[in-house]
C-alpha positions in Angstrom: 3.3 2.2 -59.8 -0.3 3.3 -59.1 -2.7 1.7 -57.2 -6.5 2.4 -56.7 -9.6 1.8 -54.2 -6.8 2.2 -51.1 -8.1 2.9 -47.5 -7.9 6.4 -46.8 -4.7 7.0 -44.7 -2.6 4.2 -46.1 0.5 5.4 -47.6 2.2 4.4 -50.9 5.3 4.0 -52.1 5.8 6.3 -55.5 9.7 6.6 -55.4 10.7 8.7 -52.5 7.1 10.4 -52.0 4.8 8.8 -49.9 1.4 10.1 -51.0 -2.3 8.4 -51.0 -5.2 9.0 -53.3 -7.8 11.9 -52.8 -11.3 10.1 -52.8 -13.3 13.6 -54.0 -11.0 13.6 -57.1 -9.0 10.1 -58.4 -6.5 12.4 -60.5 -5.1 14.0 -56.8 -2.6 12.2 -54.6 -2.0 14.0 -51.5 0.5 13.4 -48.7 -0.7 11.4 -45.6 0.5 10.0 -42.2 -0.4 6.1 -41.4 1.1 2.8 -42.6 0.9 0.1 -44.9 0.3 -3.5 -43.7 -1.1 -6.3 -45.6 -4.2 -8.7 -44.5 -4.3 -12.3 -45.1 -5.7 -12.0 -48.4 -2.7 -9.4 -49.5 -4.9 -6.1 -49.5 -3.4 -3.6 -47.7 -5.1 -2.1 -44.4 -4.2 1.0 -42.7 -3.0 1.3 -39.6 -4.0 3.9 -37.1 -1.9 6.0 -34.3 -5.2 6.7 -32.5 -6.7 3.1 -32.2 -6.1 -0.3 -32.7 -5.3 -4.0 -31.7 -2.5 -4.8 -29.7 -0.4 -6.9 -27.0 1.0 -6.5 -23.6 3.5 -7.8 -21.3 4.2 -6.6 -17.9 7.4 -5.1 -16.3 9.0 -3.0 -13.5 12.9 -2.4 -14.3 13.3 0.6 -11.5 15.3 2.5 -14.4 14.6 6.1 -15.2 11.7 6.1 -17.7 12.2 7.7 -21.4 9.6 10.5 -21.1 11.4 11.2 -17.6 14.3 13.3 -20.1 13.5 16.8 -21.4 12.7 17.7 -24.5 11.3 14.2 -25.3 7.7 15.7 -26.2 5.7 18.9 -26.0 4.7 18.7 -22.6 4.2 21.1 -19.5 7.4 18.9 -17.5 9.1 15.5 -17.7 7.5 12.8 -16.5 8.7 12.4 -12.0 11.7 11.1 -11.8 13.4 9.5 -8.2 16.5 9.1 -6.2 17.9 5.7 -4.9 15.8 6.1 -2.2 12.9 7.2 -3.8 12.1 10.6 -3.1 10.8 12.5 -5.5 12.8 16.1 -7.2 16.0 14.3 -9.2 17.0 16.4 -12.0 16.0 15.9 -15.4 19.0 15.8 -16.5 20.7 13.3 -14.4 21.9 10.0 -15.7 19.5 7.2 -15.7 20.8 4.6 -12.5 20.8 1.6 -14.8 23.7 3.0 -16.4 27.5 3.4 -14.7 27.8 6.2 -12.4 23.7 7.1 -12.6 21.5 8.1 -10.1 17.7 8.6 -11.7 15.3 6.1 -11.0 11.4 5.4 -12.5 9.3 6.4 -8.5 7.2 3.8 -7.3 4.3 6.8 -7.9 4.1 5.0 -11.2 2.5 2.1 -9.5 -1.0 1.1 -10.9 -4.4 1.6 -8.7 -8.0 0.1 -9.1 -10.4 2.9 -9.7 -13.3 0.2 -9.5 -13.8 -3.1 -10.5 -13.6 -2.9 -13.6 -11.8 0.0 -14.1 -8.3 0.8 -13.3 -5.2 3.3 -14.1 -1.6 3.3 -14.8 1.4 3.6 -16.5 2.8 1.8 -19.4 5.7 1.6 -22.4 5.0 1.2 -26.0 5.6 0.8 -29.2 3.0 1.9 -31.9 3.9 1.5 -35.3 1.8 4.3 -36.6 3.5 6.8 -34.0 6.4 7.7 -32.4 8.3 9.1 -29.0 7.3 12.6 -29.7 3.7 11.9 -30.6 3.1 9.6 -27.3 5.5 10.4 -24.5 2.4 11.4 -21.5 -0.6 10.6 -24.3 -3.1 8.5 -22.8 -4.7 5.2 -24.0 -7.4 3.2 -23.2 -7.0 -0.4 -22.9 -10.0 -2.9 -23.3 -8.6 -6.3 -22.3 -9.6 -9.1 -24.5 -8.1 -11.9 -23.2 -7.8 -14.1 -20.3 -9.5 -13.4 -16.5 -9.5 -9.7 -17.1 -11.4 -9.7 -20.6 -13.9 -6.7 -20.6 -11.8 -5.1 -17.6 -10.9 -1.8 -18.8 -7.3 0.2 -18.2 -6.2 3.6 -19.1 -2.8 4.2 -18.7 -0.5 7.4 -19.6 2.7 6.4 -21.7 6.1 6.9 -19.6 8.3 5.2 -21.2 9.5 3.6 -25.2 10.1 0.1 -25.4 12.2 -0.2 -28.1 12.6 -4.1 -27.7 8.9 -4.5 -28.0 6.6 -5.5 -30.9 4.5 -3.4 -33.0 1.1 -2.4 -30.9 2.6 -3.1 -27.7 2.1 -1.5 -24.0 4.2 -3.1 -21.5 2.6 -2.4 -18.5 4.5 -1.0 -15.5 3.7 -3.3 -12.7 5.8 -3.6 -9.5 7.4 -7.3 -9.3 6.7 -7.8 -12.7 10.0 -8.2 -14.0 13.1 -6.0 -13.7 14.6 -7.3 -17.1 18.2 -7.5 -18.2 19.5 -4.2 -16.5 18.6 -5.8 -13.1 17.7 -1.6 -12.3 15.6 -2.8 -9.2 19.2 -4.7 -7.4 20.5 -1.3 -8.2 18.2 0.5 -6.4 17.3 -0.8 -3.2 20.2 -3.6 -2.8 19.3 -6.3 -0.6 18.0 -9.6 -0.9 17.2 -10.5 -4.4 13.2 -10.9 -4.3 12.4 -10.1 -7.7 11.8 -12.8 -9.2 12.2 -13.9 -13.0 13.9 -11.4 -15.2 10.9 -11.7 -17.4 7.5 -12.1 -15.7 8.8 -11.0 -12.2 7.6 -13.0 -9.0 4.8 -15.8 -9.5 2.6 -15.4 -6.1 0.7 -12.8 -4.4 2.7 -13.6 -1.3 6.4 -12.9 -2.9 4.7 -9.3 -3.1 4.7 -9.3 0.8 8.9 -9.0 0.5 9.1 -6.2 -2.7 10.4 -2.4 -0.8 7.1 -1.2 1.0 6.6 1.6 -1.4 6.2 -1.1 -4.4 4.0 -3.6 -2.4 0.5 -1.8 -3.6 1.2 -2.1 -7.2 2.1 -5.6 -6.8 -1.1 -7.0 -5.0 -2.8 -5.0 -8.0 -1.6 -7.1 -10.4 -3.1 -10.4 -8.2 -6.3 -8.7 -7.2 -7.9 -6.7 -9.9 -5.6 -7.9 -12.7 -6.4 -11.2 -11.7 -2.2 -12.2 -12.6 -3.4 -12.0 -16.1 -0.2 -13.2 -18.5 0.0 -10.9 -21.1 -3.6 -9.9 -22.4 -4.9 -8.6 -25.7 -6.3 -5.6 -26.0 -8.4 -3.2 -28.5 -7.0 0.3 -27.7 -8.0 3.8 -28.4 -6.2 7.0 -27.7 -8.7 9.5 -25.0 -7.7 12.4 -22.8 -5.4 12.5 -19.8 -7.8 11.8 -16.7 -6.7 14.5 -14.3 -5.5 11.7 -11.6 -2.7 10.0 -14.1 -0.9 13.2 -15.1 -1.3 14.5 -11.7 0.9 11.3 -10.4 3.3 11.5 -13.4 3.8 15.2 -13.1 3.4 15.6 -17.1 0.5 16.6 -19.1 1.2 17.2 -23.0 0.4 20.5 -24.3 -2.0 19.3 -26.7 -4.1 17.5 -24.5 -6.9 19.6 -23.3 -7.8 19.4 -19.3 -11.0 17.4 -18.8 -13.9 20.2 -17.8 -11.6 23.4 -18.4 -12.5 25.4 -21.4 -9.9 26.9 -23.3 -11.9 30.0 -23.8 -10.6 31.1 -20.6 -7.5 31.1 -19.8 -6.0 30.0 -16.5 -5.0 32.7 -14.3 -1.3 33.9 -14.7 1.2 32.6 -12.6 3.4 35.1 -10.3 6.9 35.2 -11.8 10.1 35.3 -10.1 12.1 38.2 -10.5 15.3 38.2 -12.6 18.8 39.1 -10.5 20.7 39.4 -13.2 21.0 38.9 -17.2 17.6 37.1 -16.7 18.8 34.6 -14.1 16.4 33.6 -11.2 17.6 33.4 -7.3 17.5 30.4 -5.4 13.7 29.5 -4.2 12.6 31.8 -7.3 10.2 30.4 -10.0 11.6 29.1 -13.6 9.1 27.4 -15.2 5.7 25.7 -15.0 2.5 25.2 -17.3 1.6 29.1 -18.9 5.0 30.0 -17.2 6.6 32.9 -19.6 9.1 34.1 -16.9 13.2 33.7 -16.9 13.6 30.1 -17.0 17.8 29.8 -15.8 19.1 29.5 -12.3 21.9 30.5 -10.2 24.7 28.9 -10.3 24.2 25.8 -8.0 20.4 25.7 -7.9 18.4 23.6 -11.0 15.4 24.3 -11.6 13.5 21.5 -10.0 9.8 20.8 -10.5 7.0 21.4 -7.3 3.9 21.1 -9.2 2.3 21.1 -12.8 2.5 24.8 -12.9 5.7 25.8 -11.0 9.1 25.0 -10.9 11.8 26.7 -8.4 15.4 27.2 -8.2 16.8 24.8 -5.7 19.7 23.5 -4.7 21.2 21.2 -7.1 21.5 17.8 -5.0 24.0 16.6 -8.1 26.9 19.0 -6.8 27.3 16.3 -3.6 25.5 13.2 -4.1 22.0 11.1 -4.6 20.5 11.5 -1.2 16.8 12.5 -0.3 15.8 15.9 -1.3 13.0 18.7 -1.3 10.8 19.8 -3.5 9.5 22.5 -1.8 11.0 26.2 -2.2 12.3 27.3 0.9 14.6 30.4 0.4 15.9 32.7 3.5 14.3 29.5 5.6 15.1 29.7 9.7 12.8 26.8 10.2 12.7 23.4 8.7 9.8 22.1 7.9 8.6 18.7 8.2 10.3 16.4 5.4 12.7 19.2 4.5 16.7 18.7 4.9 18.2 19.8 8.3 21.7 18.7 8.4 24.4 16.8 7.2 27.7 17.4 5.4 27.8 20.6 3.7 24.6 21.9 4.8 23.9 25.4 5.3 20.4 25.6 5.9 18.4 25.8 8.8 19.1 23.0 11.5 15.7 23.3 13.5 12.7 21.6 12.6 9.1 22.4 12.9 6.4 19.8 14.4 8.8 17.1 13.7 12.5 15.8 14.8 16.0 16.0 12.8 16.7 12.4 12.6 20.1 11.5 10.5 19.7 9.4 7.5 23.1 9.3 6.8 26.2 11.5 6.8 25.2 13.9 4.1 21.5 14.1 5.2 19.6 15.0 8.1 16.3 15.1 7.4 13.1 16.9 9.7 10.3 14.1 10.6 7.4 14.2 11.8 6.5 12.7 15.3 3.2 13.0 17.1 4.4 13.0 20.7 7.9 15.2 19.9 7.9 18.4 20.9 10.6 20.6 19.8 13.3 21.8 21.8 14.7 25.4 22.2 17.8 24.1 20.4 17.7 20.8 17.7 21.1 21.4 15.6 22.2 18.0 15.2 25.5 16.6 16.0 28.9 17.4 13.8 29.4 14.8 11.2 32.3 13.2 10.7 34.1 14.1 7.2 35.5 10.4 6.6 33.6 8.6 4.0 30.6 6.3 5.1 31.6 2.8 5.4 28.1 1.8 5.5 25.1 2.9 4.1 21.9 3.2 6.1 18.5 0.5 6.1 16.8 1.4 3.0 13.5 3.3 4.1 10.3 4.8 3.0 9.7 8.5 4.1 7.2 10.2 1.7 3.7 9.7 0.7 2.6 8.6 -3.1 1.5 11.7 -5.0 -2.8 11.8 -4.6 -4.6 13.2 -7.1 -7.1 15.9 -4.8 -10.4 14.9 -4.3 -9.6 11.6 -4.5 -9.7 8.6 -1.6 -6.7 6.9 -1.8 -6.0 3.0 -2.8 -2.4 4.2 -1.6 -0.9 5.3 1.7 -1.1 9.2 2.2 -0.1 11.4 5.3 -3.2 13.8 4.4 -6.6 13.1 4.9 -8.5 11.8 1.9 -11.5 13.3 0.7 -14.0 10.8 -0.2 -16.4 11.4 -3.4 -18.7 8.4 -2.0 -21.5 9.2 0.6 -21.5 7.7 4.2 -22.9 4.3 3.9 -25.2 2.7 6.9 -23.0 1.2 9.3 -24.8 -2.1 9.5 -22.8 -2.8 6.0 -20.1 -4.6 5.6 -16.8 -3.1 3.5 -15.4 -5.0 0.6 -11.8 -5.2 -1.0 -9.9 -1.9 -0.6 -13.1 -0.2 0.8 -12.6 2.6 3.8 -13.4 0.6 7.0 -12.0 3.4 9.7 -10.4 6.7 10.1 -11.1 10.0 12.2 -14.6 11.4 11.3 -15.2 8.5 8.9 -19.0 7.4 9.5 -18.9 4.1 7.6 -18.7 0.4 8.1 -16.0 -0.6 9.7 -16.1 -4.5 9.1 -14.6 -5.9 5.9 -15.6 -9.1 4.0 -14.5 -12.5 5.8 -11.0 -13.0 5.0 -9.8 -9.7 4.6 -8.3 -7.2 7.9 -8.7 -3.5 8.6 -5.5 -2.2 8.0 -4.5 1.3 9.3 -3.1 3.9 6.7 -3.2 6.6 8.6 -5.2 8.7 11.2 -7.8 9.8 8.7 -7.9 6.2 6.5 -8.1 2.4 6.9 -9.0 -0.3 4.3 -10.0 -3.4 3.7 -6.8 -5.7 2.4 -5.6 -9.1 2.5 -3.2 -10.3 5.2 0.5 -9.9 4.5 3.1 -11.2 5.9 6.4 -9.0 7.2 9.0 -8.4 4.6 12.7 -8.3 5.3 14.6 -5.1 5.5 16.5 -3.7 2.3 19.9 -2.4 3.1 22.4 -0.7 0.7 25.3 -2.9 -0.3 
């Protein structure tokens, strides 16, 4: 069978070849990628990997996303990946916590965030029928909604995940609340009261947000305040460039996607490689890999290499020889000093047992972690007390301890322990802030009154913003 006058990229069936017709000469077929789909009249129409129509649905399942694995794409790292308590540094390679006996959970990093009215970014699954996991595992897409109260809002999410069970052209947006599906990923998590609302579709009102883990609660009032609790909106998409912010968050940028405002003609300075011990292995705290990173790339035995930022990873200890519990992603070998966040104690622990600027508190028998306290003042001796070697009975109240990953130079829409740097100049102070506007901080200059209706609510020492009341959620404990 022949057939004629085809769209350029639409691929034909001639026995096991799929081939299309050269338009400069009618005699040449030549091989091509797309795909075949018939309109209403029966022509066939091509279909694109690079832009289209589509669907989307919403969804927040806590499970470890697909792009989370190795070796799912060409990319600099996998997309972050979390503990049950959601701190960031699990291994790659560890099982997804969805299924028996796993411990790798999707971070509530992967939360969406207004970037201004009508613009916002985030995170999404899909399933394009022109493409495929390799091709869009950390590719970026612009969404134009085209449907309901956000129609003409624009999105641009990075790809996390694949959604096998969805239909063709489909980006099921990661949304907080939204739904935690069949493997009910979110109960495994955090435990607790069940507050998630329908499998599909997730919670119905902005105030069920108010009871989600604190860490998920800003990805949730999204979806009722810019998203407008739009059900499942068209949209025209088009494939762009990685905005620096979104594959900051995720941790993963694909290799060919080119940095916005970095030219290639000059490449980026060489990263300082870890020196080999042996047979090109790397000592604990040494660097394995990272973007432009040609050095040894295998640890020690009992370290993983474990990822710190875009362009380094280090040998650490591998928190999968004892158990999912908070760890630390930053490298410190030959330490006799904690630093804040960092482990200080617990079963097994070798490491240093005194903290700097901050207190050893015990989050549970295995881990002791340093924390932060403005009025503590460490004492000549903080080792914490001998733990007890029987199994825990009980596991501790589910809580919060580290702050979303911020893209730099950007104010945050999230909570952050360091001081934002805003892009926007001091406005007069006789105005008045609107939603999610600065309204205080230390050496902020601006208006400090928000919109009737909405409060002030401290972040931090350096950041307020203008929200909507909430009310106090109930605690999340481990069952």
């Amino acid at each position: 069978m022949r057939c004629w006058n085809l769209p350029m990229g639409c691929m034909l069936s001639l026995g096991k070849n799929m081939v299309d017709r050269d338009l400069a000469d009618p005699r040449i077929w030549i091989p091509v990628v797309g795909d075949c789909n018939l309109d209403p009249m029966g022509r066939i129409t091509s279909t694109s990997a690079v832009k289209g129509t589509g669907s989307t649905t919403r969804g927040w399942s806590c499970c470890k996303n697909s792009c989370s694995w190795s070796n799912k794409a060409p990319v600099d790292s996998p997309v972050i990946s979390c503990d049950n308590m959601d701190n960031l540094g699990a291994n790659p390679a560890r099982r997804d916590g969805c299924d028996s006996g796993g411990s790798s959970y999707a971070c509530s990093d992967l939360s969406p965030w207004a970037k201004s009215n009508d613009l916002a970014y985030g995170f999404a699954g899909v399933n394009l029928v022109a493409s495929n996991e390799t091709a869009w595992c950390c590719s970026c897409y612009s969404l134009t909604f085209t449907s309901g109260p956000v129609n003409g809002k624009k999105m641009i999410v990075q790809v996390v995940n694949t959604g096998s069970d969805l239909a063709d052209d489909q980006f099921d947006l990661a949304i907080p609340g939204g739904g935690q599906g069949a493997t009910g990923g979110c109960a495994k998590q955090f435990g607790g009261p069940d507050v998630w609302g329908a499998e599909y579709g997730g919670i119905s009102h902005r105030e069920d947000c108010d009871t989600l883990p604190d860490p998920l609660k800003a990805g949730c009032y999204w979806r009722f305040d810019w998203f407008r609790n739009a059900d499942n909106p068209t949209v025209s998409w088009e494939k762009v460039t990685c905005p620096q912010d979104l594959s900051f968050v995720s941790g993963c940028r694909r290799n060919d996607d080119p940095i916005p405002g970095q030219s290639t003609s000059t490449p980026p300075p060489t990263p300082t490689k870890s020196a080999p011990i042996a047979s090109g292995t790397v000592a604990q705290g040494g660097q394995c890999g990272g973007r432009n990173y040609r050095g040894p790339t295998v640890c020690v035995t009992g370290t993983v290499c474990t990822f710190y930022t875009e362009d380094t990873y280090y040998c650490l200890p591998d928190p999968a020889s004892t158990r999912s519990t908070p760890i630390t992603t930053v490298p410190t070998p030959a330490a006799t000093i904690g630093q804040p966040w960092d482990q200080c104690g617990g079963q097994g622990f070798t490491g240093p047992t005194k903290c700097k600027d901050s207190v050893c508190k015990s989050m549970d028998q295995w881990y002791w972690q340093c924390q932060p306290s403005s009025t503590y003042v460490p004492p000549a001796s903080s080792t914490p007390p001998a733990v007890s070697s029987k199994p825990a009975t009980q596991n501790p109240v589910w809580s919060f301890t580290r702050p979303h990953r911020t893209p730099p130079a950007q104010t945050p829409t999230r909570p952050s322990t360091q001081p934002p740097t805003s892009t926007k100049p001091n406005q007069p102070t006789g105005t008045i802030a609107q939603l999610y506007d600065q309204c205080g901080g230390m050496t902020y200059q601006g208006p400090t009154r928000c919109v009737q209706g909405l409060s002030c609510v401290y972040v931090d020492d350096y950041y307020s913003q203008c929200q909507r009341p909430s009310k106090r959620s109930p605690k999340f404990r481990k069952e």
